[in-house]
mmCIF file of the N, C-alpha and C atoms, coordinates in Angstrom:
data_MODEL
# 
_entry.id   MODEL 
# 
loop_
_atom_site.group_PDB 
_atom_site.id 
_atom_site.type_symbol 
_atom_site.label_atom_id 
_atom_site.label_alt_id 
_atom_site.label_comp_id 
_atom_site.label_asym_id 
_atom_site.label_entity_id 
_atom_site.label_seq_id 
_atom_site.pdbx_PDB_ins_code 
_atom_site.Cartn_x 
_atom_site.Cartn_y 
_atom_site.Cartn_z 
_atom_site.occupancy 
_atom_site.B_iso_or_equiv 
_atom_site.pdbx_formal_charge 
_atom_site.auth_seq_id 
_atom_site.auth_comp_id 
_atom_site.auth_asym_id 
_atom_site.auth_atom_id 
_atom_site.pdbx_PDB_model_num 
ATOM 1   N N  . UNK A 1 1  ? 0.813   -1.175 0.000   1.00 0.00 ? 1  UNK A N  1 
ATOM 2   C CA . UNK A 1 1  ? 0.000   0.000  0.000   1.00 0.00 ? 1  UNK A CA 1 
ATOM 3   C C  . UNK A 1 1  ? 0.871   1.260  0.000   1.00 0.00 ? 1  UNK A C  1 
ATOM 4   N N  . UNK A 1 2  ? 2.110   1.303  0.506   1.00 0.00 ? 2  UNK A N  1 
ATOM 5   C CA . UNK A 1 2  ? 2.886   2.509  0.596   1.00 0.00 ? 2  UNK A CA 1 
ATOM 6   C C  . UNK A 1 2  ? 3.553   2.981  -0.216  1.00 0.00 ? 2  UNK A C  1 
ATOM 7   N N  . UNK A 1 3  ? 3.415   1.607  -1.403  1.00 0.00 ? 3  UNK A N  1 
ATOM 8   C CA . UNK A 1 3  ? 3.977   1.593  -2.844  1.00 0.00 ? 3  UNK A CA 1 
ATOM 9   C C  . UNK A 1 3  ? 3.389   2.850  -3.736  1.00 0.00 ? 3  UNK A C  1 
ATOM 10  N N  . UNK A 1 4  ? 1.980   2.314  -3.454  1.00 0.00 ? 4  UNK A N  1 
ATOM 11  C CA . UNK A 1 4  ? 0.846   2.634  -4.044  1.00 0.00 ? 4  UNK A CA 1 
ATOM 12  C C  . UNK A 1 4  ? 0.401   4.575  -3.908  1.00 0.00 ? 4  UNK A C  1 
ATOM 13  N N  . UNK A 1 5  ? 0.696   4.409  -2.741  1.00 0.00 ? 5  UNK A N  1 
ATOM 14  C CA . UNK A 1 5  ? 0.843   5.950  -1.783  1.00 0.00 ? 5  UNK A CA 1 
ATOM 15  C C  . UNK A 1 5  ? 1.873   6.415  -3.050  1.00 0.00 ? 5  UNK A C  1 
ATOM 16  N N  . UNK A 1 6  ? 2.929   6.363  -2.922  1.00 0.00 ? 6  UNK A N  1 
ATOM 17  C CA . UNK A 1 6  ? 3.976   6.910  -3.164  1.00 0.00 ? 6  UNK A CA 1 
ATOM 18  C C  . UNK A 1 6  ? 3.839   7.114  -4.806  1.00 0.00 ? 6  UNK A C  1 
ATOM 19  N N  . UNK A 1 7  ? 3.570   5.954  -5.527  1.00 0.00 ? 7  UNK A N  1 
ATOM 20  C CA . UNK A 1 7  ? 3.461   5.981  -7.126  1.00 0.00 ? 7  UNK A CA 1 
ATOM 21  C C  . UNK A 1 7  ? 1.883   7.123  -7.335  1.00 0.00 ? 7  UNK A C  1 
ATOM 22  N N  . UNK A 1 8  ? 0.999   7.264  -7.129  1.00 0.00 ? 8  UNK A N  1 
ATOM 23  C CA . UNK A 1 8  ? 0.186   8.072  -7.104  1.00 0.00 ? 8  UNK A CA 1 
ATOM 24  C C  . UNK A 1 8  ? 0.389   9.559  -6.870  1.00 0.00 ? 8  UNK A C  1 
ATOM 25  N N  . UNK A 1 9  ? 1.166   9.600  -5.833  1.00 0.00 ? 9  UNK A N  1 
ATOM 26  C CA . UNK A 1 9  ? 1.323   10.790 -5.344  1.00 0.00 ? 9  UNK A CA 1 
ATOM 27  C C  . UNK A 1 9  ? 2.359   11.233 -5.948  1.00 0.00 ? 9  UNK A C  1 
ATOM 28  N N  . UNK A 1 10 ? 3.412   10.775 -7.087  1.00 0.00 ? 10 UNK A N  1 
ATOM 29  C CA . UNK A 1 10 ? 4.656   11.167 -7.539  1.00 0.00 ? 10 UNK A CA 1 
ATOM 30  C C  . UNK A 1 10 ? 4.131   11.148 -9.226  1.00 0.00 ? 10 UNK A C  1 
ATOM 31  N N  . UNK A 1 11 ? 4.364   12.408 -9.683  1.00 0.00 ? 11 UNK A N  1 
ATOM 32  C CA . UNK A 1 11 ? 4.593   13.034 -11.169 1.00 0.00 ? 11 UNK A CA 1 
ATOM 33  C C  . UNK A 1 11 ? 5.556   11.903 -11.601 1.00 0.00 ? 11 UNK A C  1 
ATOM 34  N N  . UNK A 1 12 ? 5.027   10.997 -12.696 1.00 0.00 ? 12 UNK A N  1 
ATOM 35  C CA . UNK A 1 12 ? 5.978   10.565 -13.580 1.00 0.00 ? 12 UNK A CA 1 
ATOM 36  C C  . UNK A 1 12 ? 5.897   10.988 -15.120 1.00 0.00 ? 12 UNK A C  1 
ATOM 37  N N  . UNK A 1 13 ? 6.843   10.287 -15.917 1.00 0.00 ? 13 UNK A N  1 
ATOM 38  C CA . UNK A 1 13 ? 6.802   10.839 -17.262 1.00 0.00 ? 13 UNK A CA 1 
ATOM 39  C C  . UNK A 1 13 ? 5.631   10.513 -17.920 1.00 0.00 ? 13 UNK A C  1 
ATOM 40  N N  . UNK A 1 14 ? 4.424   9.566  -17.715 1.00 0.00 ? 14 UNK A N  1 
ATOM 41  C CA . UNK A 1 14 ? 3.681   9.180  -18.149 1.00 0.00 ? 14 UNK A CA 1 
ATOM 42  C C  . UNK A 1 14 ? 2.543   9.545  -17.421 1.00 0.00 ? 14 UNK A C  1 
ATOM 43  N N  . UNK A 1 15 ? 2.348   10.075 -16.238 1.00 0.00 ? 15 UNK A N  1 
ATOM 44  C CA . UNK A 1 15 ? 1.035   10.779 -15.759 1.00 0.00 ? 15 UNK A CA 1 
ATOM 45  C C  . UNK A 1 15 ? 1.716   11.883 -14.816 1.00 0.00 ? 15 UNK A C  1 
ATOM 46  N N  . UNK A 1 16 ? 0.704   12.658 -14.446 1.00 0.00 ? 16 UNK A N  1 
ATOM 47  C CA . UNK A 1 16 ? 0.398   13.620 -13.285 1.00 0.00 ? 16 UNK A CA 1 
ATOM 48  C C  . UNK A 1 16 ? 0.592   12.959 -12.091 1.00 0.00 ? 16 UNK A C  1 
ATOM 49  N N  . UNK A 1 17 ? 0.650   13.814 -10.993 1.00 0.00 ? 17 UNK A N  1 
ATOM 50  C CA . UNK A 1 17 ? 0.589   13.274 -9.595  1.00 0.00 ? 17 UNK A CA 1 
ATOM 51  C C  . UNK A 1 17 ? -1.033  13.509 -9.567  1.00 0.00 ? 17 UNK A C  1 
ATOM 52  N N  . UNK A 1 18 ? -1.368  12.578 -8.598  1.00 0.00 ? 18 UNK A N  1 
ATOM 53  C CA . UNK A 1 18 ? -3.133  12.191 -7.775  1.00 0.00 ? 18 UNK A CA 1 
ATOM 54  C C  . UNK A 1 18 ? -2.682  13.635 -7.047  1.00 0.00 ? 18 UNK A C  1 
ATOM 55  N N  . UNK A 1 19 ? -4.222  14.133 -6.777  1.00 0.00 ? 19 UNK A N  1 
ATOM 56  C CA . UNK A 1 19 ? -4.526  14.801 -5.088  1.00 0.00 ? 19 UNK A CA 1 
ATOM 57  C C  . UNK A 1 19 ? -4.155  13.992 -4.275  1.00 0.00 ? 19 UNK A C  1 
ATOM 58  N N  . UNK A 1 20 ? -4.095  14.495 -2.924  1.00 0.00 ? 20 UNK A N  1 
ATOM 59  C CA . UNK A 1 20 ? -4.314  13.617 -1.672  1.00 0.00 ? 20 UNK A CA 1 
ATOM 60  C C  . UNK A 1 20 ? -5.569  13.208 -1.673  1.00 0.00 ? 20 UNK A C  1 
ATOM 61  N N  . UNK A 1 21 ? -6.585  13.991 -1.519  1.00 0.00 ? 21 UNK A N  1 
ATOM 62  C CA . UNK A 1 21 ? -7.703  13.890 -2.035  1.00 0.00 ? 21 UNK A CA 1 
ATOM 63  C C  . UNK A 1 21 ? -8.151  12.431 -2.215  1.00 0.00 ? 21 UNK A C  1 
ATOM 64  N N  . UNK A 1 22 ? -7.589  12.490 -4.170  1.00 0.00 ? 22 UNK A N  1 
ATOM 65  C CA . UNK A 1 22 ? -8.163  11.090 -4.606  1.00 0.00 ? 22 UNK A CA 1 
ATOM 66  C C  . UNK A 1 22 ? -7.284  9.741  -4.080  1.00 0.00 ? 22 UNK A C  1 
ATOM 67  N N  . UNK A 1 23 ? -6.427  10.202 -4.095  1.00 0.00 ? 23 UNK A N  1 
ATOM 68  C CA . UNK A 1 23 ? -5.900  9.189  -3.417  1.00 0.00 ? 23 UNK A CA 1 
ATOM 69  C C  . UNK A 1 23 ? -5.864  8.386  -2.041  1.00 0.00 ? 23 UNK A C  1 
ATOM 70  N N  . UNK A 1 24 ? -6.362  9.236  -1.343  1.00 0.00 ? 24 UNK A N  1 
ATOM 71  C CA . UNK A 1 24 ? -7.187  8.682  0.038   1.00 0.00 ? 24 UNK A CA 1 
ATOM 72  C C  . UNK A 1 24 ? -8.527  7.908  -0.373  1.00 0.00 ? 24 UNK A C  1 
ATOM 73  N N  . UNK A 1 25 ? -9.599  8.571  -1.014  1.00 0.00 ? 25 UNK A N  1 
ATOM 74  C CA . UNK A 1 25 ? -10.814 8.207  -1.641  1.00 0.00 ? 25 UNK A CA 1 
ATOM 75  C C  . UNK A 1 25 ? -10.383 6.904  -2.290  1.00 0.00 ? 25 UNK A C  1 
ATOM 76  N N  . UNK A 1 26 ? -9.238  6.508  -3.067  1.00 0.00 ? 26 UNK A N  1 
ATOM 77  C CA . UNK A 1 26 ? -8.897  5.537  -3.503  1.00 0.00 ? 26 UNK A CA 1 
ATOM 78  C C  . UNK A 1 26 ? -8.715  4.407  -2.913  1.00 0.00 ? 26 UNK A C  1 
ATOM 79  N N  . UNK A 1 27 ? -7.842  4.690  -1.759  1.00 0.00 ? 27 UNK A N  1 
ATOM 80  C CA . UNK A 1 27 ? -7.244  3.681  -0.607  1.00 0.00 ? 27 UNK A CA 1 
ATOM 81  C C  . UNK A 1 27 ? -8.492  3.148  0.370   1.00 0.00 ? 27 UNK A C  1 
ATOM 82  N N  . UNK A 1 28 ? -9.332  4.456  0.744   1.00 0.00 ? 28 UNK A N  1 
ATOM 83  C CA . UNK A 1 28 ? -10.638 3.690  0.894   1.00 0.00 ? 28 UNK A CA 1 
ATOM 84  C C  . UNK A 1 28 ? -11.606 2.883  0.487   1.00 0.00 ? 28 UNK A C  1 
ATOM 85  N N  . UNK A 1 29 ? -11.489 3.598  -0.813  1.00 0.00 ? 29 UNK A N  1 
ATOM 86  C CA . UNK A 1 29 ? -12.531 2.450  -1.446  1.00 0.00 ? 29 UNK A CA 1 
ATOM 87  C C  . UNK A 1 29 ? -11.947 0.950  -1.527  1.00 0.00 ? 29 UNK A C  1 
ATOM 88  N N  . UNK A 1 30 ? -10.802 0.531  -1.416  1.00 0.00 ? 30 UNK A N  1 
ATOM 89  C CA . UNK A 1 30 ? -9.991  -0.290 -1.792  1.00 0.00 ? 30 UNK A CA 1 
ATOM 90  C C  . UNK A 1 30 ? -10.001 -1.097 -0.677  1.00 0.00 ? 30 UNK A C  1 
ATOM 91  N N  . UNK A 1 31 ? -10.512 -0.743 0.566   1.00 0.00 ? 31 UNK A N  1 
ATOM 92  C CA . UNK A 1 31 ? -10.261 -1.479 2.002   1.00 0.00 ? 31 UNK A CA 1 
ATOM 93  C C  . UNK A 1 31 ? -11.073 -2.799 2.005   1.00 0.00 ? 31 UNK A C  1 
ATOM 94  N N  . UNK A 1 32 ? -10.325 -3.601 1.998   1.00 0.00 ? 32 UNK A N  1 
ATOM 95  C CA . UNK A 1 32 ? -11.091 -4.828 2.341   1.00 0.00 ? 32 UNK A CA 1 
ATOM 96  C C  . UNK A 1 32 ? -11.637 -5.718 1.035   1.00 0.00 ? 32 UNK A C  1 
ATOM 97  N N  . UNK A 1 33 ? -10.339 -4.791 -0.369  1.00 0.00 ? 33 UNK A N  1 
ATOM 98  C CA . UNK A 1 33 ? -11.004 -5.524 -1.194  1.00 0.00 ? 33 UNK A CA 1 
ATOM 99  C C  . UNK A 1 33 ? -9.091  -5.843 -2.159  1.00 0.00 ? 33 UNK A C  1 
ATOM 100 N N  . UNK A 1 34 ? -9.090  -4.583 -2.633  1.00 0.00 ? 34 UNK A N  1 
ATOM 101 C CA . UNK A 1 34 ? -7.151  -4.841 -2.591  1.00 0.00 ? 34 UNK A CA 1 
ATOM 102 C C  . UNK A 1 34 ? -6.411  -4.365 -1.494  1.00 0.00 ? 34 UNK A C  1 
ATOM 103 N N  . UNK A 1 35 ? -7.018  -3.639 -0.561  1.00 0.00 ? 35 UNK A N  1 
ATOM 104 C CA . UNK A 1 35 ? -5.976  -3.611 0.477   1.00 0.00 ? 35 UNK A CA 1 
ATOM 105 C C  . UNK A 1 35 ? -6.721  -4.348 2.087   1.00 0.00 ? 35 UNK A C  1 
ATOM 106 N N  . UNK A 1 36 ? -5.641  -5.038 2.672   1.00 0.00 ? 36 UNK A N  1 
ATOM 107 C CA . UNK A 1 36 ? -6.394  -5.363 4.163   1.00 0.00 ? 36 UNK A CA 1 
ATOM 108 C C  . UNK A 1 36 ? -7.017  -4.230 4.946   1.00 0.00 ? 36 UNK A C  1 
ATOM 109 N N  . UNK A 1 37 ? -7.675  -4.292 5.751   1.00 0.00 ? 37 UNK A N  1 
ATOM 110 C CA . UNK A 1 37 ? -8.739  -3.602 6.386   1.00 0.00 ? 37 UNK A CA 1 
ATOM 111 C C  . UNK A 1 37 ? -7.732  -2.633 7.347   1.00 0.00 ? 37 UNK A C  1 
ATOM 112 N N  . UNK A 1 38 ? -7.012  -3.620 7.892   1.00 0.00 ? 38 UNK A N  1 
ATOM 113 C CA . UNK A 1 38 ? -5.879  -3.497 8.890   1.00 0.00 ? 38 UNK A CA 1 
ATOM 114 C C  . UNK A 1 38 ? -4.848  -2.541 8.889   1.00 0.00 ? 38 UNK A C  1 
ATOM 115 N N  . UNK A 1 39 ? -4.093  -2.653 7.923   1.00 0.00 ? 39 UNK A N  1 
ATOM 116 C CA . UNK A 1 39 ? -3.561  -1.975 6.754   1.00 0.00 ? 39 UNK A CA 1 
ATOM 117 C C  . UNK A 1 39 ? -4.090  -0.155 6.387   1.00 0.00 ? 39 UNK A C  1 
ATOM 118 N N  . UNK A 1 40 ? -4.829  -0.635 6.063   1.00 0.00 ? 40 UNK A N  1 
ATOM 119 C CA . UNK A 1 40 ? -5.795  0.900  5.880   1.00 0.00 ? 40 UNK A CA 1 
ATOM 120 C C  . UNK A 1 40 ? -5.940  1.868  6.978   1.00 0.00 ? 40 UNK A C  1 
ATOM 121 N N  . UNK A 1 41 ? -6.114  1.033  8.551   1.00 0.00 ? 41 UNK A N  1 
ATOM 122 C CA . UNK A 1 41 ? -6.747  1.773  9.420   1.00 0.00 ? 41 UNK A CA 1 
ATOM 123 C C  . UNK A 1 41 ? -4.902  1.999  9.804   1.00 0.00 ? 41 UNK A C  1 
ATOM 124 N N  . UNK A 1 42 ? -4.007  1.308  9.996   1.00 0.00 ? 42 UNK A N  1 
ATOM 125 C CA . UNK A 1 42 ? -3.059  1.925  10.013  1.00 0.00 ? 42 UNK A CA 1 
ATOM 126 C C  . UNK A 1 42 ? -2.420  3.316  9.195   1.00 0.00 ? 42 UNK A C  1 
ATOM 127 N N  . UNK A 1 43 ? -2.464  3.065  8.058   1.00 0.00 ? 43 UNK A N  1 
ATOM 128 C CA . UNK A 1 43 ? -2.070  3.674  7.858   1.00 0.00 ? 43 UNK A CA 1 
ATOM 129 C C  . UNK A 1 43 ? -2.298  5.376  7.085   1.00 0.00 ? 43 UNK A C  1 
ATOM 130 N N  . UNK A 1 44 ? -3.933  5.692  8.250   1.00 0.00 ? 44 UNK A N  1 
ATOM 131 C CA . UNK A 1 44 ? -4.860  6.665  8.006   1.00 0.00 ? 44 UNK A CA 1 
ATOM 132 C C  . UNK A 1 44 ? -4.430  6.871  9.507   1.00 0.00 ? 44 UNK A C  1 
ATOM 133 N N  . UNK A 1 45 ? -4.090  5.835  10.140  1.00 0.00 ? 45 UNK A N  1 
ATOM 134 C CA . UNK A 1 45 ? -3.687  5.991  12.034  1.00 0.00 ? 45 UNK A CA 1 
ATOM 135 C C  . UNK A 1 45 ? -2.170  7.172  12.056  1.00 0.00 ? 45 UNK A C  1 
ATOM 136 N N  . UNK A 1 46 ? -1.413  6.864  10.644  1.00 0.00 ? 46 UNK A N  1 
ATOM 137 C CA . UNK A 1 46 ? 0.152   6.947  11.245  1.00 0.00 ? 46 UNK A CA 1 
ATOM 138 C C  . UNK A 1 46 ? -0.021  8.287  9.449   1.00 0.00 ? 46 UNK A C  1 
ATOM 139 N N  . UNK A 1 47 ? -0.971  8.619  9.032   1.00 0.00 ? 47 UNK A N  1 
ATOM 140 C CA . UNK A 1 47 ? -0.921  9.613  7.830   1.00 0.00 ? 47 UNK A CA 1 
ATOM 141 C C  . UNK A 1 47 ? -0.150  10.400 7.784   1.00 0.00 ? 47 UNK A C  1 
ATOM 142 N N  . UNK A 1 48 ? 0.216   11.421 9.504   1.00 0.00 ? 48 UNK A N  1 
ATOM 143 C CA . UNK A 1 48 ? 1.186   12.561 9.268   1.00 0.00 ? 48 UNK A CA 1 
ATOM 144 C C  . UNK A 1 48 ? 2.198   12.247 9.111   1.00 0.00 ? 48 UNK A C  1 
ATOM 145 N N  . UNK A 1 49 ? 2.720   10.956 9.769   1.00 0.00 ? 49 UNK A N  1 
ATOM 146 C CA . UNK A 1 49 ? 3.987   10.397 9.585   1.00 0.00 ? 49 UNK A CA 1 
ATOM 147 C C  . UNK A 1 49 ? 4.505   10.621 7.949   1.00 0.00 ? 49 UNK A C  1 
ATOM 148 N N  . UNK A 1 50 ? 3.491   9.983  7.333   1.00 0.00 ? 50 UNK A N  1 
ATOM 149 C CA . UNK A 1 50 ? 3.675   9.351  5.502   1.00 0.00 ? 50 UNK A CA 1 
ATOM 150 C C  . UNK A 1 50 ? 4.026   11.003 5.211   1.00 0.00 ? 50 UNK A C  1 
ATOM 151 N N  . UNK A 1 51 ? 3.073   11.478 4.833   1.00 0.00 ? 51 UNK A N  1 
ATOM 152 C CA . UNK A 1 51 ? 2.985   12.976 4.633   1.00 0.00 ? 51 UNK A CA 1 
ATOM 153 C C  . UNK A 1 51 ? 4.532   13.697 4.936   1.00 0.00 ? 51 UNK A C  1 
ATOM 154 N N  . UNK A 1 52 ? 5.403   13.184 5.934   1.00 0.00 ? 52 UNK A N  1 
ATOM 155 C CA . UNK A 1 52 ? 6.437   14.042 6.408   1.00 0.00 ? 52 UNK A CA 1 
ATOM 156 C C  . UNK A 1 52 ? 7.375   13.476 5.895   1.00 0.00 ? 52 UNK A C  1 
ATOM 157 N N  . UNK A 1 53 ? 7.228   12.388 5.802   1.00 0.00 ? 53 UNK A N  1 
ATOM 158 C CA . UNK A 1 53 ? 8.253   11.801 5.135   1.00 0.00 ? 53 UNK A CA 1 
ATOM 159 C C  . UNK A 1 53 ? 8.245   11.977 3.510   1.00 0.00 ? 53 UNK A C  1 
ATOM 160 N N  . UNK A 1 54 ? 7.199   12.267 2.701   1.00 0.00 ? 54 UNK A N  1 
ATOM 161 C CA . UNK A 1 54 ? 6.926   12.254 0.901   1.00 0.00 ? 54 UNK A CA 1 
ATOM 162 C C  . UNK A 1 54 ? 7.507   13.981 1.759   1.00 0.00 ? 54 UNK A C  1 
ATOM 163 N N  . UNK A 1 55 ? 7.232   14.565 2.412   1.00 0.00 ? 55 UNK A N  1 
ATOM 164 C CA . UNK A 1 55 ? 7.684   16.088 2.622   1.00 0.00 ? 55 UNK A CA 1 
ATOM 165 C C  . UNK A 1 55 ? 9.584   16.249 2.545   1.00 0.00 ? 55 UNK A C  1 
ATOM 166 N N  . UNK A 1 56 ? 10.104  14.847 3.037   1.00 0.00 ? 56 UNK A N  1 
ATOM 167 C CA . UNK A 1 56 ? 11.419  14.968 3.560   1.00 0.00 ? 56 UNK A CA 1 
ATOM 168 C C  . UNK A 1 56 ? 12.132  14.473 2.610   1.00 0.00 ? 56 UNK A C  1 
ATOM 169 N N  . UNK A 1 57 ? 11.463  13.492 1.785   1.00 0.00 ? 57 UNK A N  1 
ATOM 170 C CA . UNK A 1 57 ? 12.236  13.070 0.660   1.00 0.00 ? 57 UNK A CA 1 
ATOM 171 C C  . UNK A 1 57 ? 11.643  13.237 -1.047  1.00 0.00 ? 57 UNK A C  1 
ATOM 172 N N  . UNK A 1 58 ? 11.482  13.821 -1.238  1.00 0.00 ? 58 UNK A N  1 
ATOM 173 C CA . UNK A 1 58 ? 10.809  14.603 -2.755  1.00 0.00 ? 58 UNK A CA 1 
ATOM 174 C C  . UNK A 1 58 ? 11.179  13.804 -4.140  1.00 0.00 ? 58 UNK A C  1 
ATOM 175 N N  . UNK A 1 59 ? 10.719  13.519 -4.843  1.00 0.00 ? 59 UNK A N  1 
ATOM 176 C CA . UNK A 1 59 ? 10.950  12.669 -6.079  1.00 0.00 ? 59 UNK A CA 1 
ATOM 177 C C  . UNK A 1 59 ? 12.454  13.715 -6.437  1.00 0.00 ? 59 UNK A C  1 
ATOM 178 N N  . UNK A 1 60 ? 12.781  14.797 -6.546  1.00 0.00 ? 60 UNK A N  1 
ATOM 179 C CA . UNK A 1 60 ? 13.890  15.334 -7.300  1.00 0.00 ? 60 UNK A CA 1 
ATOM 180 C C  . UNK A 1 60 ? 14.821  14.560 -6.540  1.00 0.00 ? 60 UNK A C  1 
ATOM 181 N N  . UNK A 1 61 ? 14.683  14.705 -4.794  1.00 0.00 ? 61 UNK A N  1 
ATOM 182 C CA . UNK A 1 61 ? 16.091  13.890 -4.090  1.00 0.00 ? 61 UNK A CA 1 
ATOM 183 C C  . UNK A 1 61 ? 16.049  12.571 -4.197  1.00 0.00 ? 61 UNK A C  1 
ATOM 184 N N  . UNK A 1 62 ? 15.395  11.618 -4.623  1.00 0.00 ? 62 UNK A N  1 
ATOM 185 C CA . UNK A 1 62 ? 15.644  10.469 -5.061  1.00 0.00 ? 62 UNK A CA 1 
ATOM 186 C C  . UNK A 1 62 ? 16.184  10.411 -5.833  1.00 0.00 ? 62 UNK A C  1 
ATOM 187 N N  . UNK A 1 63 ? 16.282  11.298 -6.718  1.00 0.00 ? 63 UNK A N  1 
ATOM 188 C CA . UNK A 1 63 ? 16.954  10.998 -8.723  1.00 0.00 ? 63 UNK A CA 1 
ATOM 189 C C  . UNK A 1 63 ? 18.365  11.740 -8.522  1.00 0.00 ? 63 UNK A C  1 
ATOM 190 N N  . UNK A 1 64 ? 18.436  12.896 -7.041  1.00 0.00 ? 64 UNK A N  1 
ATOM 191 C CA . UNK A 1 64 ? 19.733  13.179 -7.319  1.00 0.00 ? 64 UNK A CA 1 
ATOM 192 C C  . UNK A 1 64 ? 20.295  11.770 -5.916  1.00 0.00 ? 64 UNK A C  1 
ATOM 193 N N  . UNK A 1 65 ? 20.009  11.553 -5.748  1.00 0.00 ? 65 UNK A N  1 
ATOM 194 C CA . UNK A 1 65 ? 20.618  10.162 -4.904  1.00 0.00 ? 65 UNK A CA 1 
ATOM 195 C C  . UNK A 1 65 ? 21.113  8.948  -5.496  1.00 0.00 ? 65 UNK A C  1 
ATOM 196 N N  . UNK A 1 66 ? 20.205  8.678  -6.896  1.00 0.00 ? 66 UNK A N  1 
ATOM 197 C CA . UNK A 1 66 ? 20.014  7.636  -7.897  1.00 0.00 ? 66 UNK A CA 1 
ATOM 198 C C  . UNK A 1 66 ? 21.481  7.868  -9.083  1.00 0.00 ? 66 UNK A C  1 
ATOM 199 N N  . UNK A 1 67 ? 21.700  8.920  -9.043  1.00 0.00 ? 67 UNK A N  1 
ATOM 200 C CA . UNK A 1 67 ? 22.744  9.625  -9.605  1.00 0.00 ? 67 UNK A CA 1 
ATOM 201 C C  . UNK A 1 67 ? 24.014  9.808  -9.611  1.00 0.00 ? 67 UNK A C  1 
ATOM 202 N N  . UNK A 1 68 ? 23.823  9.535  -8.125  1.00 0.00 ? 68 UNK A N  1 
ATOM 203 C CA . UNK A 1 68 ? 25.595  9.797  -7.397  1.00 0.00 ? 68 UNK A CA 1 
ATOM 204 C C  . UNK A 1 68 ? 25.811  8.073  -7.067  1.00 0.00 ? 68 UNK A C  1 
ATOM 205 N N  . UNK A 1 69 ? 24.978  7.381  -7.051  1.00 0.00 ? 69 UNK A N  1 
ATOM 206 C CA . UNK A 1 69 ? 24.735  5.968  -7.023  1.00 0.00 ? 69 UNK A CA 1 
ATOM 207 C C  . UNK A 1 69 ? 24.887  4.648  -7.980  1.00 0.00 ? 69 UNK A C  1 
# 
């Protein structure tokens, strides 16, 4: 699911980034059918966490990390 978070929420060459928005609306609708129930309530439990972290590490610093790598 954090995959999922992350590929949605990140601009690639082939689409736009999601809202948070839809992408919550997404993960919900999804509970209990592609994602565990469990799963979900976690990780709507621990959201600011996710949020600070897509805040701390930005698709540009991955590619300049990917780079020097």
């Amino acid at each position: 699911m954090a995959d999922v978070f992350d590929a949605l929420c990140s601009k690639r060459c082939y689409k736009e980034a999601w809202t948070d928005e839809n992408i919550f609306e997404l993960i919900k609708s999804q509970k209990g059918k592609h994602f565990d129930p469990g799963l979900v309530e976690l990780f709507f439990a621990h959201l600011s966490q996710f949020l600070e972290i897509r805040e701390k590490f930005p698709d540009d610093s991955l590619q300049a990390w990917q780079a020097k790598n």
